[in-house]
C-alpha positions as CSV (number, residue, x, y, z in Angstrom):
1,X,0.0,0.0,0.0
2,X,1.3,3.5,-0.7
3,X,0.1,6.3,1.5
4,X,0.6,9.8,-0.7
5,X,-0.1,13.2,1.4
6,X,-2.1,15.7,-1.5
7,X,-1.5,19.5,-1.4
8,X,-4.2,20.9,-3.3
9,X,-7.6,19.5,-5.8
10,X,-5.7,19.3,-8.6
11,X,-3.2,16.5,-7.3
12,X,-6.3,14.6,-6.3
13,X,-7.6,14.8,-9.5
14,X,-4.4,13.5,-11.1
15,X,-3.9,10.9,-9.1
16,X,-7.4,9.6,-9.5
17,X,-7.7,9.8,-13.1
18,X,-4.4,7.6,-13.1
19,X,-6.3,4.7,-10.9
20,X,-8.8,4.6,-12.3
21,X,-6.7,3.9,-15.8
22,X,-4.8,1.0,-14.0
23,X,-7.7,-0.4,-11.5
24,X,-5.6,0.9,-8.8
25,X,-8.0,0.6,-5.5
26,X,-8.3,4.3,-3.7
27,X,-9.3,4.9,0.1
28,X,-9.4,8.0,1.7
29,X,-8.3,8.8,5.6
30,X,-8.7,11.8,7.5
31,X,-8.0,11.5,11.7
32,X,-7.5,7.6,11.2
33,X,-10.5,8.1,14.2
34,X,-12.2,4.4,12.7
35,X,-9.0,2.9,12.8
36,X,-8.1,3.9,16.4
37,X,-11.1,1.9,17.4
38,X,-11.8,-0.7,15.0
39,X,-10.2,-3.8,13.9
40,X,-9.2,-3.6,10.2
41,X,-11.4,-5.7,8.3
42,X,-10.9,-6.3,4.5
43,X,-8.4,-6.0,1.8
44,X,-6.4,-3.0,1.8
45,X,-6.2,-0.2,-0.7
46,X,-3.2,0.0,-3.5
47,X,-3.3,3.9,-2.7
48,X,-4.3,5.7,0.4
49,X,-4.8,9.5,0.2
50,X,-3.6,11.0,3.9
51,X,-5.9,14.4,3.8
52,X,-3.7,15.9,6.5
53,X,-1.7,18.3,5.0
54,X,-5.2,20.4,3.3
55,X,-6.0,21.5,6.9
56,X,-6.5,25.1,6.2
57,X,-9.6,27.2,7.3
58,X,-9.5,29.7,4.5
59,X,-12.4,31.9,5.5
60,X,-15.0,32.5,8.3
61,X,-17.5,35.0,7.1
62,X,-19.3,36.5,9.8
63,X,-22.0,38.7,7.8
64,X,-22.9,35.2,5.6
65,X,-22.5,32.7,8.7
66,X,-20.3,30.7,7.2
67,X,-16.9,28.9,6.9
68,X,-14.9,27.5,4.5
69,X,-12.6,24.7,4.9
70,X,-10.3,21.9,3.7
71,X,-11.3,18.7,4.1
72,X,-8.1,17.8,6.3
73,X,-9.4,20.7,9.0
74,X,-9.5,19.3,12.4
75,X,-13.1,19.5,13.4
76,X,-12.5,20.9,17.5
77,X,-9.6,23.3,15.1
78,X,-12.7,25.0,13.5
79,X,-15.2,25.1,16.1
80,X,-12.7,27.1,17.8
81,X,-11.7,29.4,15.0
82,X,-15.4,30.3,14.8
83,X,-15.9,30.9,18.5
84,X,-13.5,33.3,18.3
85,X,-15.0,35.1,15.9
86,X,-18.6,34.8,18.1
87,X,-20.0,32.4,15.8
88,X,-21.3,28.7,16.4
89,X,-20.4,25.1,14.2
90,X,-22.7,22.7,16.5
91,X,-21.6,19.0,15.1
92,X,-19.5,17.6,17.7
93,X,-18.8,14.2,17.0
94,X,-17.0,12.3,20.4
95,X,-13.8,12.3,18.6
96,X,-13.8,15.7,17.6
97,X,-10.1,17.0,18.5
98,X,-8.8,14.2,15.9
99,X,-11.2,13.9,13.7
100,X,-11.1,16.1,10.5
101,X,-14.4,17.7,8.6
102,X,-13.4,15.6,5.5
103,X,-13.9,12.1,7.4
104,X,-17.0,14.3,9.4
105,X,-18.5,14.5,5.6
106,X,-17.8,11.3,4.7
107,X,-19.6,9.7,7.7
108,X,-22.2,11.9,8.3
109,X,-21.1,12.1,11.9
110,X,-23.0,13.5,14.4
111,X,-22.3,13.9,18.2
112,X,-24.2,14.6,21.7
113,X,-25.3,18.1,20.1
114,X,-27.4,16.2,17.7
115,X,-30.5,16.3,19.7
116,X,-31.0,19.6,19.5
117,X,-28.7,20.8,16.2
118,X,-28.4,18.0,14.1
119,X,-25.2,16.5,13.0
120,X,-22.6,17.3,10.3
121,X,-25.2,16.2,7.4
122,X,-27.1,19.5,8.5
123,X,-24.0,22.2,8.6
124,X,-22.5,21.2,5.1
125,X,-23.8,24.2,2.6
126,X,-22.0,23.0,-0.6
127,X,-18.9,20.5,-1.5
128,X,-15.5,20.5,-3.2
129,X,-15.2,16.7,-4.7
130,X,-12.8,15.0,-7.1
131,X,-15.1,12.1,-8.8
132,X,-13.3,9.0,-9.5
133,X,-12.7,10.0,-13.2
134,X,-10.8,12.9,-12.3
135,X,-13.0,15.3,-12.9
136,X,-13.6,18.3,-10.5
137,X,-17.2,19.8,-9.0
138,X,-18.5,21.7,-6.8
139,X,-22.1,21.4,-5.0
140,X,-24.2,23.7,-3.1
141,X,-24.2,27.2,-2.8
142,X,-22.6,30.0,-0.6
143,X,-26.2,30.9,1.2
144,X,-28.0,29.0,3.3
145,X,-31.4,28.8,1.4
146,X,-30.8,26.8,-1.8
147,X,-33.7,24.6,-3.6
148,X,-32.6,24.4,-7.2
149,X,-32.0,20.7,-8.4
150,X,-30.6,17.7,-7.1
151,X,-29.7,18.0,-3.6
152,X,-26.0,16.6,-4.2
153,X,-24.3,17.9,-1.2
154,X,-26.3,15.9,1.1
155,X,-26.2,13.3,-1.5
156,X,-22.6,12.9,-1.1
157,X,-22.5,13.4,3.3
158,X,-22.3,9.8,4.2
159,X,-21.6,8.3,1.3
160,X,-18.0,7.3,2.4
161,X,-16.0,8.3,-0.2
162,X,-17.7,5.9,-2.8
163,X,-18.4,8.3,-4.8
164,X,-15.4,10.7,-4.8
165,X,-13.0,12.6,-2.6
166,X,-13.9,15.7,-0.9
167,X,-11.2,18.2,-0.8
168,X,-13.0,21.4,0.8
169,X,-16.9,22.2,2.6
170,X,-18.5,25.6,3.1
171,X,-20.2,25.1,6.3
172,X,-23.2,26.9,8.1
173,X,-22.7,28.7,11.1
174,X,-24.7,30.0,14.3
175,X,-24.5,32.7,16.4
176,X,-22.8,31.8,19.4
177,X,-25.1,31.1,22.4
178,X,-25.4,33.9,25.0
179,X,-25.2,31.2,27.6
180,X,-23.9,27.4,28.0
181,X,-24.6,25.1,31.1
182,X,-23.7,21.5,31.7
183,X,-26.0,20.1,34.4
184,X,-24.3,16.6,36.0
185,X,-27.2,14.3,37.2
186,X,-26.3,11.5,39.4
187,X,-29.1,8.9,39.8
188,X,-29.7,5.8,41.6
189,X,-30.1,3.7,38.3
190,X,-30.9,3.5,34.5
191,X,-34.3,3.3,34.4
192,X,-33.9,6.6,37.0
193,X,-32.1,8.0,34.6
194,X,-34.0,7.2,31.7
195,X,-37.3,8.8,33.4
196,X,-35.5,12.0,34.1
197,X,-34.5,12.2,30.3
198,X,-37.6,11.3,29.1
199,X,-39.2,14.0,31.5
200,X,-37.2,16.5,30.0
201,X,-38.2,16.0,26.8
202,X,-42.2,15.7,27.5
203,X,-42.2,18.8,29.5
204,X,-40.9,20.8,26.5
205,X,-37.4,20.9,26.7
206,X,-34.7,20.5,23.7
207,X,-31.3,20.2,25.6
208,X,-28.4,21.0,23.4
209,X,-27.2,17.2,24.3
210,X,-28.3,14.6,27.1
211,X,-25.9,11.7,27.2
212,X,-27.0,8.8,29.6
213,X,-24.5,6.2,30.8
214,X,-24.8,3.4,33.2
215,X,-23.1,1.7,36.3
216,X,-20.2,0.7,34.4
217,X,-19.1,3.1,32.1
218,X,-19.0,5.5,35.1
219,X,-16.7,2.9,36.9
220,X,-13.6,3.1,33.7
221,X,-13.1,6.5,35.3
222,X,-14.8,6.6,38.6
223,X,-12.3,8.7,40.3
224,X,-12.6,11.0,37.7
225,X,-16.4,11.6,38.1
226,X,-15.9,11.8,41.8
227,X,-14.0,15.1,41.3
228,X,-16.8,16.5,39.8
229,X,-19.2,16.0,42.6
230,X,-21.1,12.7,42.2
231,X,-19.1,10.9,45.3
232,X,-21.2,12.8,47.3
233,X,-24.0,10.5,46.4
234,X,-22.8,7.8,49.0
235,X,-20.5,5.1,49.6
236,X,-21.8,3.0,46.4
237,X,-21.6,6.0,44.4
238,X,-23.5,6.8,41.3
239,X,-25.8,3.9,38.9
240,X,-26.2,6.3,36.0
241,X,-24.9,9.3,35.0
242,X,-27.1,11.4,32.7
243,X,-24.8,15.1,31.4
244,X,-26.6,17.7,29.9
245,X,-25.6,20.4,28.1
246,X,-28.5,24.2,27.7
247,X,-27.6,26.6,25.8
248,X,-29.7,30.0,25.0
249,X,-30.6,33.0,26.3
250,X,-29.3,33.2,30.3
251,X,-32.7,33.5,31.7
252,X,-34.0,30.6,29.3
253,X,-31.2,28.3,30.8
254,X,-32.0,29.3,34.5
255,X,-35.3,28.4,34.1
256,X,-34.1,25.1,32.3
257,X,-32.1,24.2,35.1
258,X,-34.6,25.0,37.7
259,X,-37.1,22.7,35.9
260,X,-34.3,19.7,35.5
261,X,-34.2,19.9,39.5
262,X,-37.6,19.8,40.2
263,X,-38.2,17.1,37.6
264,X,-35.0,15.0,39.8
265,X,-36.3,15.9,43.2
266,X,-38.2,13.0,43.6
267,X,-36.0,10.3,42.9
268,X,-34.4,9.0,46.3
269,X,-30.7,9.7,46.1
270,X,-30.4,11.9,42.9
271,X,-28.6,14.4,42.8
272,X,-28.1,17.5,40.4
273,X,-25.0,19.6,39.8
274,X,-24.5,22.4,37.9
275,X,-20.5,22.4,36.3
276,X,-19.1,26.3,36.2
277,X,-15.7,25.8,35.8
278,X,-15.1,25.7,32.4
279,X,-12.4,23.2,33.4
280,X,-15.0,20.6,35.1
281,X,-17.3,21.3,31.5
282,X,-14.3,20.5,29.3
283,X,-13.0,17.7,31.9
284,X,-16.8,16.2,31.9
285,X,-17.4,16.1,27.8
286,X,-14.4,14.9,27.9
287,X,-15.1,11.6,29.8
288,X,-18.0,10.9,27.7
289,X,-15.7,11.4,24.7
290,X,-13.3,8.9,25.9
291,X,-15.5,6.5,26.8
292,X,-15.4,3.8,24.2
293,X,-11.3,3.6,24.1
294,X,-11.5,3.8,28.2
295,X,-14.2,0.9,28.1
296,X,-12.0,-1.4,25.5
297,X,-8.6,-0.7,27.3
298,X,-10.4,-3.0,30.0
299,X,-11.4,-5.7,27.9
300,X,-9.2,-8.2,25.9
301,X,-12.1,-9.2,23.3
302,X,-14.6,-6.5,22.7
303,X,-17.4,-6.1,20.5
304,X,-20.2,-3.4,20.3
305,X,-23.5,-3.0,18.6
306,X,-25.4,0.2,18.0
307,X,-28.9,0.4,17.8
308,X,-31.4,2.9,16.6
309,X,-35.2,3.3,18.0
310,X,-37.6,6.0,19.0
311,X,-37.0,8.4,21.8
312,X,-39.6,7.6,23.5
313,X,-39.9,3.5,23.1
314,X,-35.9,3.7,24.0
315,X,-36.4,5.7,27.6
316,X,-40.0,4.6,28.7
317,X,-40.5,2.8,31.6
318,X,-39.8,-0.4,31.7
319,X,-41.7,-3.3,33.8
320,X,-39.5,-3.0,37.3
321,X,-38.9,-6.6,36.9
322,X,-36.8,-6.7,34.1
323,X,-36.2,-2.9,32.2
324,X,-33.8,-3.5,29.2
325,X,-31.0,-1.5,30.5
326,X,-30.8,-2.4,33.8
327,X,-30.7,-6.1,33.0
328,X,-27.5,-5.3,30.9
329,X,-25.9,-3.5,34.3
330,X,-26.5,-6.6,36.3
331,X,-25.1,-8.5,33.9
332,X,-21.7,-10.1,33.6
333,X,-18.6,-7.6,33.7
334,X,-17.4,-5.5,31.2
335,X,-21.0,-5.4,29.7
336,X,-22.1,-1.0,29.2
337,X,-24.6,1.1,27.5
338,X,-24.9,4.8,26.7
339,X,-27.5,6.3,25.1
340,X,-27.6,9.5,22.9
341,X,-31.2,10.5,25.1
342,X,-33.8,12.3,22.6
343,X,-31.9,11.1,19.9
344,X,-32.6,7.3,20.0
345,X,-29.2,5.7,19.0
346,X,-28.4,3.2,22.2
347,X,-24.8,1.8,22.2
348,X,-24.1,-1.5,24.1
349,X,-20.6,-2.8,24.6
350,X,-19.4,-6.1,25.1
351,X,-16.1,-7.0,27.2
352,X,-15.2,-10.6,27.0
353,X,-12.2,-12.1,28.7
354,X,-11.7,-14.7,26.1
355,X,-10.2,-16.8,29.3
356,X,-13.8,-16.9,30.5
357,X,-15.3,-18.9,28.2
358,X,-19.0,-18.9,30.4
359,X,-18.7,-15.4,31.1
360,X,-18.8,-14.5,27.4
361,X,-21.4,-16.8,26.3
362,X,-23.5,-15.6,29.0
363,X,-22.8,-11.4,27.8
364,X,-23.4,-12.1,24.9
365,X,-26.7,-14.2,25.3
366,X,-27.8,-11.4,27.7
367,X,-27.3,-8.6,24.8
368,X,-29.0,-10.8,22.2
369,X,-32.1,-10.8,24.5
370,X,-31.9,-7.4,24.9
371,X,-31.6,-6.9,20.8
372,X,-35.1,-9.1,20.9
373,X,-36.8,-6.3,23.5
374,X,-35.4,-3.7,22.0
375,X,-36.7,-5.0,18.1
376,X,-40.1,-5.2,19.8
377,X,-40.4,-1.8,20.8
378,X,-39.9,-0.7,17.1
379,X,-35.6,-0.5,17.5
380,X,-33.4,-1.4,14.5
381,X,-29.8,-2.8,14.5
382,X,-28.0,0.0,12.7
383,X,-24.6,-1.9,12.9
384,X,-22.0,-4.4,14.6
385,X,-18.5,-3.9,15.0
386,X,-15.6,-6.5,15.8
387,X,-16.4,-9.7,17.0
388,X,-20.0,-8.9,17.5
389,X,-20.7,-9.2,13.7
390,X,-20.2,-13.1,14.6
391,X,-21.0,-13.1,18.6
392,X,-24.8,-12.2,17.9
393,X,-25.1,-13.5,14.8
394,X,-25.9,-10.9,12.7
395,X,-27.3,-12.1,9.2
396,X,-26.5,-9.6,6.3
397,X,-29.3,-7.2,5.2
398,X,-31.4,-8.9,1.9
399,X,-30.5,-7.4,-1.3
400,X,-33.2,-4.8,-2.5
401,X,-33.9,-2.8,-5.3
402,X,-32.9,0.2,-3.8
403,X,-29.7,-1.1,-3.1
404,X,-29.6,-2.7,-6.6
405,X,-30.2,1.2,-7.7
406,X,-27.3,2.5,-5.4
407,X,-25.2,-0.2,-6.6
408,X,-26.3,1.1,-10.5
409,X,-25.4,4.5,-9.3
410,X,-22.1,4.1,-7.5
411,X,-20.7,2.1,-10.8
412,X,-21.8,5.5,-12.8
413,X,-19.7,7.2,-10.6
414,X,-16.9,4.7,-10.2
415,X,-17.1,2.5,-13.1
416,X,-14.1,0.5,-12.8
417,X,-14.5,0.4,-8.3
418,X,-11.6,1.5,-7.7
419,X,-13.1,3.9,-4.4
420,X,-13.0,2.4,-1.0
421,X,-15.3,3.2,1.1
């Protein structure tokens, strides 16, 4: 495999007119985020553009709320470029001070922020993109209002790289909030914590984030959590953890705030706590960033599935007996979930030692039954990582005629396949 580091478009276009001449097979990487957390699975490319080097923010453009960027541009690199300037860029993907808007783009990443701003899908005005061929476009336009034709730009968010490389974005901005809390919630368990998001949401509420995590991805850094307040809970410390971020107008996040407590106050042991530091914010976001690496470092086999539902079939109560997430917290070890609340992506995680052969089958078992509850309430598997995609036994999706039709359109694109997603 030979890794090249482009400069500008037109070396990109060079290079892929040449393979596609020769059939040489192309992949793209940005922050290498993927590969920091997931096995490599497949053939590798022949040619493997490294996008670091176009990492320029060329303009931020105050009076047209707008940026524009390289696709090599470190994503935390040009949120803060913007705040300096007062303005806003809301996607905020966990991984955001490696991750560059490029691989952003080519993901459709989203973040905690989601709930309330969307993801990176949603901030992308118009494209710079090398197709396969060679050939250079551009999609979109510089203004945020733009009906005329084919929506390519959102087209090509999420589509990998299949269908060329993206060398530069012009993304929306905001205003930057008057006013940002993060509220800490410590609660005695999931299906606590689950009510008091769900709460939130009924009584009108659109949070910037809510992140919900249980008993044990508190425990990967349980010291750290205790510096921020929640060891006050008691000796057994915290069963769920549930962060949220308001942003607004000051006197619409007091009153925010003030609602979140009384909405808490009648859970025995809870306990609400307003972060203002900005060190204790940054050191808070940044636990739930690290989570997933923290929560594989302690585990010699992992596997993870994510699944996708409704907000409000994912955090309804549950029968006390046996409520989906608490089941998976009394489970073996090394068995989490985290939930993007509102939004309606769960995340399980699966540690295995593979010298506990019992302990594994009985995880796993556990978070197949869970997949079966979760399935009933409406939930779909959106994908398996690792050893999951043969732990739970996940058939491949049917062939369809939309896919057929993608398939028709990716070869229009790429007829000799030489992209990689």
């Amino acid at each position: 495999m030979q890794v090249v580091q482009p400069a500008t478009t037109k070396e990109i276009a060079e290079l892929l007119r040449s393979a596609q001449a020769k059939g040489t097979r192309v992949a793209v990487r940005g922050g290498r985020t993927l590969e920091q957390i997931l096995p490599a699975e497949g053939a590798a490319p022949d040619l493997l553009f490294d996008m670091s080097r176009m990492n320029r923010i060329e303009s931020i453009e105050k009076g047209n709320l707008l940026a524009r960027v390289e696709a090599g541009t470190i994503t935390a690199a040009v949120q803060a470029a913007v705040e300096a300037e007062g303005l806003f860029y809301p996607p905020d993907p966990t991984s955001l001070e490696t991750s560059t808007i490029g691989g952003n783009i080519a993901c459709a990443a989203t973040g905690p922020r989601q709930l309330r701003y969307g993801g990176t899908r949603d901030f992308v005005l118009g494209l710079e993109v090398v197709l396969p061929s060679g050939e250079h476009i551009r999609t979109g336009a510089d203004m945020q209002k733009s009906v005329a034709g084919y929506d390519m730009t959102r087209f090509l968010v999420g589509s990998g790289a299949r269908f060329g490389v993206v060398t530069g974005a012009v993304l929306r901005l905001l205003p930057k909030p008057q006013c940002r809390r993060t509220i800490l919630c410590s609660l005695p368990s999931v299906t606590a914590g689950a009510a008091v998001a769900l709460a939130v949401l009924k009584c009108g509420m659109t949070p910037a984030a809510m992140e919900l995590l249980d008993l044990h991805c508190v425990e990967v850094d349980r010291d750290a959590w205790s510096s921020l307040g929640l060891a006050r809970r008691g000796a057994a410390g915290a069963e769920s953890v549930l962060l949220i971020e308001l942003d607004g107008v000051e006197a619409s996040v007091n009153r925010q705030h003030a609602q979140i407590e009384r909405l808490s106050a009648d859970i025995p042991e809870a306990l609400v706590l307003a972060l203002t530091e900005p060190e204790e914010v940054s050191r808070a976001w940044e636990l739930r960033r690290r989570l997933l690496p923290r929560l594989m470092a302690g585990s010699a086999t992992w596997a993870m599935a994510l699944v996708a539902t409704v907000p409000e079939k994912l955090l309804a109560p549950f029968s006390p007996d046996e409520p989906p997430a608490a089941s998976i917290c009394n489970g073996p070890a090394r068995v989490a979930c985290f939930a993007h609340a509102g939004t309606g992506v769960l995340h399980l995680f699966i540690g295995i030692d593979p010298a506990k052969e019992r302990e594994g089958d009985e995880a796993v078992e556990l978070v197949r039954r869970m997949l079966q509850r979760l399935r009933g309430l409406g939930a779909t598997l959106l994908r398996t990582y690792g050893p999951a995609r043969r732990l739970l036994g996940e058939e491949e999706a049917p062939a369809s005629v939309l896919m057929e039709r993608l398939a028709a359109v990716q070869r229009s694109f790429d007829p000799k396949g030489v992209m990689m997603p």
